[in-house]
C-alpha positions in Angstrom: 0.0 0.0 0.0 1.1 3.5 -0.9 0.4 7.0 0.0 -0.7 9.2 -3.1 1.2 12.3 -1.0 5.2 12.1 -1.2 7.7 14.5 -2.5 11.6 13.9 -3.3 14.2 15.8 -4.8 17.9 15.3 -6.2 20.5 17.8 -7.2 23.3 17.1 -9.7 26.4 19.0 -10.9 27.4 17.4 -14.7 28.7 19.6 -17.9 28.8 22.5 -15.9 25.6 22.4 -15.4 23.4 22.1 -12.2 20.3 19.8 -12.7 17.5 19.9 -10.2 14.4 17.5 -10.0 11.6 18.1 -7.9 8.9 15.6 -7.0 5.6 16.2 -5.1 2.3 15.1 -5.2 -0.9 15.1 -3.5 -4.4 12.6 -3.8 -6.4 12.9 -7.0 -8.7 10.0 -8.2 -7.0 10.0 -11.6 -3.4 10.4 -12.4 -3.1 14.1 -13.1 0.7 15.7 -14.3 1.9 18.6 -14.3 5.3 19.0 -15.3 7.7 22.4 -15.8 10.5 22.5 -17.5 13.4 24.9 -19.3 11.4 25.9 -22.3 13.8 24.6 -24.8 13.2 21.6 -23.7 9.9 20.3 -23.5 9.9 17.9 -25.7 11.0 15.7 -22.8 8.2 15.8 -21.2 6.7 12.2 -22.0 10.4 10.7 -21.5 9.5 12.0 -17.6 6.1 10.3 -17.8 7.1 7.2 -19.2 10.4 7.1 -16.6 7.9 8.1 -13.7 5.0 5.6 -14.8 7.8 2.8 -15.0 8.9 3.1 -11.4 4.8 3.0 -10.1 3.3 6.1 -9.8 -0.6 5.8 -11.0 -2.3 8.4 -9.3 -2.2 11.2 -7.7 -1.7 15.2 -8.5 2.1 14.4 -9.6 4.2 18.3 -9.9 7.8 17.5 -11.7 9.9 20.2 -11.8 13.1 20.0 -13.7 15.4 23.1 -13.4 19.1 23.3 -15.8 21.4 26.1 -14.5 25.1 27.2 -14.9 26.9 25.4 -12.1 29.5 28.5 -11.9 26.4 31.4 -12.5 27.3 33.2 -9.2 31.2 33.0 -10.0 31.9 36.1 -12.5 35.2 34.7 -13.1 33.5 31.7 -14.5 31.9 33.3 -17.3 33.7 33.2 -20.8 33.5 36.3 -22.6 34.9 37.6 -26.1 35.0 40.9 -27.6 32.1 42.2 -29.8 34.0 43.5 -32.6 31.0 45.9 -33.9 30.7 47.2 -31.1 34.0 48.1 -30.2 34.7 49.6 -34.2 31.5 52.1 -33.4 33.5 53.2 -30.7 37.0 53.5 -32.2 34.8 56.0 -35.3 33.2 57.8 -32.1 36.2 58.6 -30.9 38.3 59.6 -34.1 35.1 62.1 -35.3 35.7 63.6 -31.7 39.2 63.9 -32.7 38.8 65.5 -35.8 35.3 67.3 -35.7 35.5 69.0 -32.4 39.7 68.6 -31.4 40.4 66.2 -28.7 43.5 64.3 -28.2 42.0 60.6 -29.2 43.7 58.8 -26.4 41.6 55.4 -27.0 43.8 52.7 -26.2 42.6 49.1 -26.1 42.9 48.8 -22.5 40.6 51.1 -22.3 38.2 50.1 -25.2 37.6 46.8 -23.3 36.0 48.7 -20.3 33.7 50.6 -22.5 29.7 49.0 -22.1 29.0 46.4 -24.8 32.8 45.5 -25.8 33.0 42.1 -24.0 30.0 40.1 -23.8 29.7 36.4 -22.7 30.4 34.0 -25.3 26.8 32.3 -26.4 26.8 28.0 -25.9 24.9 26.4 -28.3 21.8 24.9 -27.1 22.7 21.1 -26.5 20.1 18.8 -28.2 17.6 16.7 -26.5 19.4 13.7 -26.0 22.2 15.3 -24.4 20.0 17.1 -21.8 17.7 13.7 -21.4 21.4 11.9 -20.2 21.6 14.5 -17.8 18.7 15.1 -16.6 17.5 10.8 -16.0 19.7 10.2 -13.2 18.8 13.1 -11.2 15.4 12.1 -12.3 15.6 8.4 -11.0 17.2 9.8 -8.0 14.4 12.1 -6.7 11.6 9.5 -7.8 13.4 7.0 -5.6 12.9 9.2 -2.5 9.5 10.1 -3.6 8.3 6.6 -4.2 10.1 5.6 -0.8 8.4 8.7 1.2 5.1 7.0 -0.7 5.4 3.5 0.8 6.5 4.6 4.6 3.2 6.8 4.6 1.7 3.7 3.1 2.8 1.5 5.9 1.4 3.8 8.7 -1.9 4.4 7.0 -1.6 0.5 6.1 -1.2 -0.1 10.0 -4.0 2.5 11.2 -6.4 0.7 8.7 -5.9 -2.7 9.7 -6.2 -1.5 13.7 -9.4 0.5 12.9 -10.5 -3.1 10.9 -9.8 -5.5 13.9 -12.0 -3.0 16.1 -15.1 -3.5 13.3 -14.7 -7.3 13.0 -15.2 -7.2 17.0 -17.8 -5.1 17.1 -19.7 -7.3 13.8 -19.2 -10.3 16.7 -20.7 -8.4 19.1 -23.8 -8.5 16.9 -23.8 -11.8 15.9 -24.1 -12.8 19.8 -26.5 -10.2 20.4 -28.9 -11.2 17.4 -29.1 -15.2 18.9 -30.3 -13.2 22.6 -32.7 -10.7 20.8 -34.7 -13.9 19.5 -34.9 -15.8 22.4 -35.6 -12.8 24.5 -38.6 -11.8 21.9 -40.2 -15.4 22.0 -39.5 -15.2 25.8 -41.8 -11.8 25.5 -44.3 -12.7 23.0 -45.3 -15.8 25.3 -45.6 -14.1 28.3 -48.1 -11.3 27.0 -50.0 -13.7 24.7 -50.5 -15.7 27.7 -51.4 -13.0 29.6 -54.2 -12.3 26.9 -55.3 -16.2 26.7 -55.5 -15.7 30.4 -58.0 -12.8 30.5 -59.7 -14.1 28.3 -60.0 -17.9 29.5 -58.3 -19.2 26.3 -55.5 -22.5 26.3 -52.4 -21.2 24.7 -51.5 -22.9 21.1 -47.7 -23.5 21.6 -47.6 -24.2 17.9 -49.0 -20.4 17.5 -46.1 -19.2 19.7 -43.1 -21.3 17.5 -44.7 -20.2 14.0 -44.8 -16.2 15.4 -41.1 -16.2 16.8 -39.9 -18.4 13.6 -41.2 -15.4 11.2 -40.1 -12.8 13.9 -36.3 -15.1 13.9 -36.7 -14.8 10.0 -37.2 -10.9 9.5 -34.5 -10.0 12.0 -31.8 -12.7 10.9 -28.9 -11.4 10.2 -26.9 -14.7 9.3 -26.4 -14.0 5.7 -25.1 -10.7 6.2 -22.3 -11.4 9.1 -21.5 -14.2 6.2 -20.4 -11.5 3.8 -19.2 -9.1 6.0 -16.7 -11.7 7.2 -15.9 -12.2 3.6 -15.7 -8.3 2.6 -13.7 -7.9 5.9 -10.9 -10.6 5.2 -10.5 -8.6 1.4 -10.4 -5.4 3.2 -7.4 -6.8 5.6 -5.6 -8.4 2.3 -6.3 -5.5 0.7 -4.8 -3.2 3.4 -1.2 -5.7 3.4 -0.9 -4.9 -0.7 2.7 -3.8 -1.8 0.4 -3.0 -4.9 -2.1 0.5 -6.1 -5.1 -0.7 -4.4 -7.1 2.1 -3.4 -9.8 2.1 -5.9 -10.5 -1.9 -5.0 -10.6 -1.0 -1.1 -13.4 2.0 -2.2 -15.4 -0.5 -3.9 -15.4 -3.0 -1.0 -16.0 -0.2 1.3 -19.1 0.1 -0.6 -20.3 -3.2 -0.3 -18.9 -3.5 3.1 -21.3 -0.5 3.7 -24.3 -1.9 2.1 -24.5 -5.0 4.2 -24.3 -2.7 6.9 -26.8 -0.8 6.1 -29.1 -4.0 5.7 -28.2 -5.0 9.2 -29.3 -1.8 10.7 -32.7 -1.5 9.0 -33.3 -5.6 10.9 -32.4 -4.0 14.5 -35.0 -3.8 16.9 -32.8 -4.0 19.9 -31.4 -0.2 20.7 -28.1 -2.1 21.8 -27.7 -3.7 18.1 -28.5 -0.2 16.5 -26.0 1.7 18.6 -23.3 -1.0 17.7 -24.5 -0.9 13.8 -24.0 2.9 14.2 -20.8 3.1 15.3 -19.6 0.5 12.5 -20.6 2.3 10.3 -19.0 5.5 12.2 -15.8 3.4 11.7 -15.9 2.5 8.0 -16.5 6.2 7.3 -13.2 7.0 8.6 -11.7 4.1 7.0 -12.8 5.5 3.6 -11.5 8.9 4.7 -8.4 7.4 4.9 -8.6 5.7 1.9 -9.1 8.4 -0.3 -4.9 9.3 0.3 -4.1 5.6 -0.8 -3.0 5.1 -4.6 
């Protein structure tokens, strides 16, 4: 069982160049991406899905965000630069019209040309092609989805362990119903007998035992709940399989929650005992936050 909310991240220095990979995501019923990346590149961005559906992920809100900077951006000394011959020719004619139109001393020199704005300039790279930047970028990218699918299976295991304690406390709870269904009979025909001899007494009438059996059978029949504590018991041991998975298994345990519910429900409309309808309440108080939960598994 995993957790649809997880983030990871990795950080690598290769080619100069400082690659960042972020992963987070949160619950969503489908798988929803969202994926940002350096504009001249986002033609990678099914390689990410296809690496990212490869090691799991299958729903959730998934952000990706892949960042590609200089690795020595904050050094100046890092930066290559080269003269920009145009620019440094406009000011070499600025400087001789000076000279001859208005009768300065043109004391250029080229020490002081390479101060003047615009002379040097960095040198521009060439953009590298895709599948350059994709053999940078997949093992930072394998990196941080390794954390993030890790950070998905340890929330996994706690919600995994919470469901499976909230579970036990339900299956004791469907026992305590079972016994109290088998008392609930017996105390009705106990019940029935007394005040329909109390009638047959006032009115000098013999009591038909046969009359009492056939009344508590139907009464036994309408309020059985035998069939019902049959499936739960099966729904229940799905649900605890379910909840051990390694595998993406919350849209099973929704539809079993669902059923689960619906027997339930059946249960609670056969109470007649305040006891039994209290219990059935807060089973079905239980299963609620079970399916809370559940919404967060993938």
């Amino acid at each position: 069982m995993r957790s649809m909310t997880a983030f990871g991240r990795a950080v690598v220095t290769a080619e100069s160049k400082e690659i960042s990979v972020e992963l987070r995501s949160v619950n969503n019923r489908y798988l929803d991406w969202s994926i940002r990346l350096p504009r001249s590149y986002v033609s990678l961005e099914e390689r990410i899905k296809t690496t990212l559906a490869a090691v799991g992920i299958t729903r959730g809100k998934v952000d990706v965000t892949v960042t590609l900077t200089d690795a020595g951006i904050g050094d100046k000394s890092a930066a290559i630069l080269e003269p920009d011959l145009d620019a440094a020719r406009r000011y070499v004619e600025a400087a001789r019209k000076l000279e001859q139109e208005v009768g300065v001393v043109n004391d250029l020199t080229a020490a002081r040309l390479l101060t003047l704005p615009g002379v040097m300039v960095p040198v521009k790279e060439e953009a590298a092609d895709d599948d350059t930047v994709w053999a940078w970028i997949l093992p930072v990218l394998t990196e941080a989805a390794t954390q993030f699918m890790a950070a998905r299976e340890r929330e996994g295991a706690r919600l995994s362990e919470d469901l499976l304690g909230k579970l036990a406390g339900v299956r004791d709870m469907t026992a305590t119903l079972a016994a109290a269904t088998k008392t609930n009979i017996a105390s009705y025909r106990s019940r029935f007998e007394e005040r329909l001899k109390n009638v047959m007494d006032d009115h000098g009438l013999i009591l038909d035992e046969s009359r009492v059996i056939t009344e508590c059978a139907i009464y036994a029949d309408r309020v059985a709940i035998d069939e019902e504590l049959v499936r739960l018991a099966s729904h229940f041991d799905a649900l605890e399989e379910l909840f051990r998975s390694v595998e993406p298994v919350g849209r099973r345990i929704d539809f079993m929650l669902q059923e689960t519910n619906r027997e339930v429900n059946t249960i609670g409309s056969k109470c007649s005992d305040a006891d039994m309808a209290h219990t059935v309440a807060e089973i079905k108080s239980e299963l609620e936050k079970i399916r809370e939960q559940i919404q967060n598994i993938e």
